[in-house]
N, C-alpha and C positions, 0 to 999 in steps of 0.2 A: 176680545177678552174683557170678559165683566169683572171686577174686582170684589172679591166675597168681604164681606164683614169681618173676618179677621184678619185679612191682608190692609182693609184700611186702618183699623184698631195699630197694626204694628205699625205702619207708617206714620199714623199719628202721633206716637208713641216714641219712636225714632225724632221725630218735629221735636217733642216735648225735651228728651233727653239734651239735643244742641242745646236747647234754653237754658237746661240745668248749668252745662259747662259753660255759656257762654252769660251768666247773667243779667238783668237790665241794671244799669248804673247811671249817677248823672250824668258820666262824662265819661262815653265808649273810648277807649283807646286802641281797640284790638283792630287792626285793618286787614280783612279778610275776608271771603267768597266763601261759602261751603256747596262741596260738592258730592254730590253723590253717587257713589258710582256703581251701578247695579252688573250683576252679574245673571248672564240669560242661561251660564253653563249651570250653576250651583244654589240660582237664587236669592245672593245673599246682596244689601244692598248697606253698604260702608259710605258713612259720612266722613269728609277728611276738610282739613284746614285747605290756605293756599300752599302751604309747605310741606302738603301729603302727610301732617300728623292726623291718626285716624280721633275721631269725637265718639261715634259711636256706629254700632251694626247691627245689623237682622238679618233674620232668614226668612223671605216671603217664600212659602211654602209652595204657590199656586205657580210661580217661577223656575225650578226647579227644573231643570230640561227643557225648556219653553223651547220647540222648535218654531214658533210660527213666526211667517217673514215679518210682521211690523209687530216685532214685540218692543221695538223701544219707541215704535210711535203709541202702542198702546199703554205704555209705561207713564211716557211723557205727558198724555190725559190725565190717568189717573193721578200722579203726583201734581199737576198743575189743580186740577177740583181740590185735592187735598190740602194742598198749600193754601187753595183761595179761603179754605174755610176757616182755614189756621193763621190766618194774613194776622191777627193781634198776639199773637204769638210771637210769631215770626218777628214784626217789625218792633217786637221789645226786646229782642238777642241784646245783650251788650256787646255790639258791633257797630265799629263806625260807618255809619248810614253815606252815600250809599252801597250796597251788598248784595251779592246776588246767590240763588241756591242753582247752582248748573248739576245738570244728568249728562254722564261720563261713561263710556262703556266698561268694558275690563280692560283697556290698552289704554285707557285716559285716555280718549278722541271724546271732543266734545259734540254731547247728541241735538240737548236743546238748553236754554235758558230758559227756566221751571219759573221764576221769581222774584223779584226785584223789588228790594224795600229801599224806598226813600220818599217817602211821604207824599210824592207832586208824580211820578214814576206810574206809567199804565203800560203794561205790556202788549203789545201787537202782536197776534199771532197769526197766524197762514188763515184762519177762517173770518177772521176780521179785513185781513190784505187780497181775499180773493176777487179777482174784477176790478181791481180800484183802478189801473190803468184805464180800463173800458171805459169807469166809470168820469175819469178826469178828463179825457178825450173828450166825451160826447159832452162835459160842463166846458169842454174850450171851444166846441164847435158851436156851440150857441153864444158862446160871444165874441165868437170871431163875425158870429152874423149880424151880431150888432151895429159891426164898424161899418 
């Protein structure tokens, strides 16, 4: 699933709105994660506090019925590219650092951790972790040959 130009426009859009409610101060007090919880039945993809107050919602149109099996890994792409792009954005919320943006299904099961701002904070993801076993294996094997 390619994400058209106005499904990323709204999701940008949706980013921008959290900042509205949440805005940059000198001294964040609000300790909270925002999550977002998309829906594969209706489309619609609701940002909510830790205390399930909602911030704000959209309707990704391209969403709408999605039947296809990896709609919430193709989800979880698109909102992570978006996110990355919006990381100055993000990391001025008036929110106590550090905070993360999770994607949530419609049962609240968590899908993936989209985001994490706190400044020193790099997210690892399955494409960055693939092999590393293999890979740390064959850097012990050479210097077990050492000995």
């Amino acid at each position: 699933m390619k994400a058209s130009e106005q499904t990323i426009q709204k999701i940008e859009r949706t980013i921008r709105k959290i900042g509205q409610k949440f805005p940059s101060t000198d001294e964040p007090t609000i300790l909270t994660d925002i999550h977002l919880r998309v829906s594969q039945e209706s489309g619609e993809m609701l940002a909510c506090d830790d205390d399930d107050n909602e911030i704000t919602r959209c309707v990704i149109d391209e969403w709408i019925d999605n039947k296809e099996d990896g709609f919430y890994e193709n989800v979880t792409t698109i909102l992570r590219q978006t996110l990355k792009r919006l990381g100055k954005v993000i990391d001025n919320y008036g929110l106590l650092q550090p905070f993360s943006l999770v994607l949530e299904d419609d049962d609240h099961d968590n899908i993936a951790e989209l985001y994490i701002s706190d400044g020193d904070t790099i997210i690892i993801n399955g494409e960055l972790m693939k092999d590393l076993d293999k890979d740390l294996d064959k850097f012990f094997e050479g210097l077990m040959k050492d000995l």
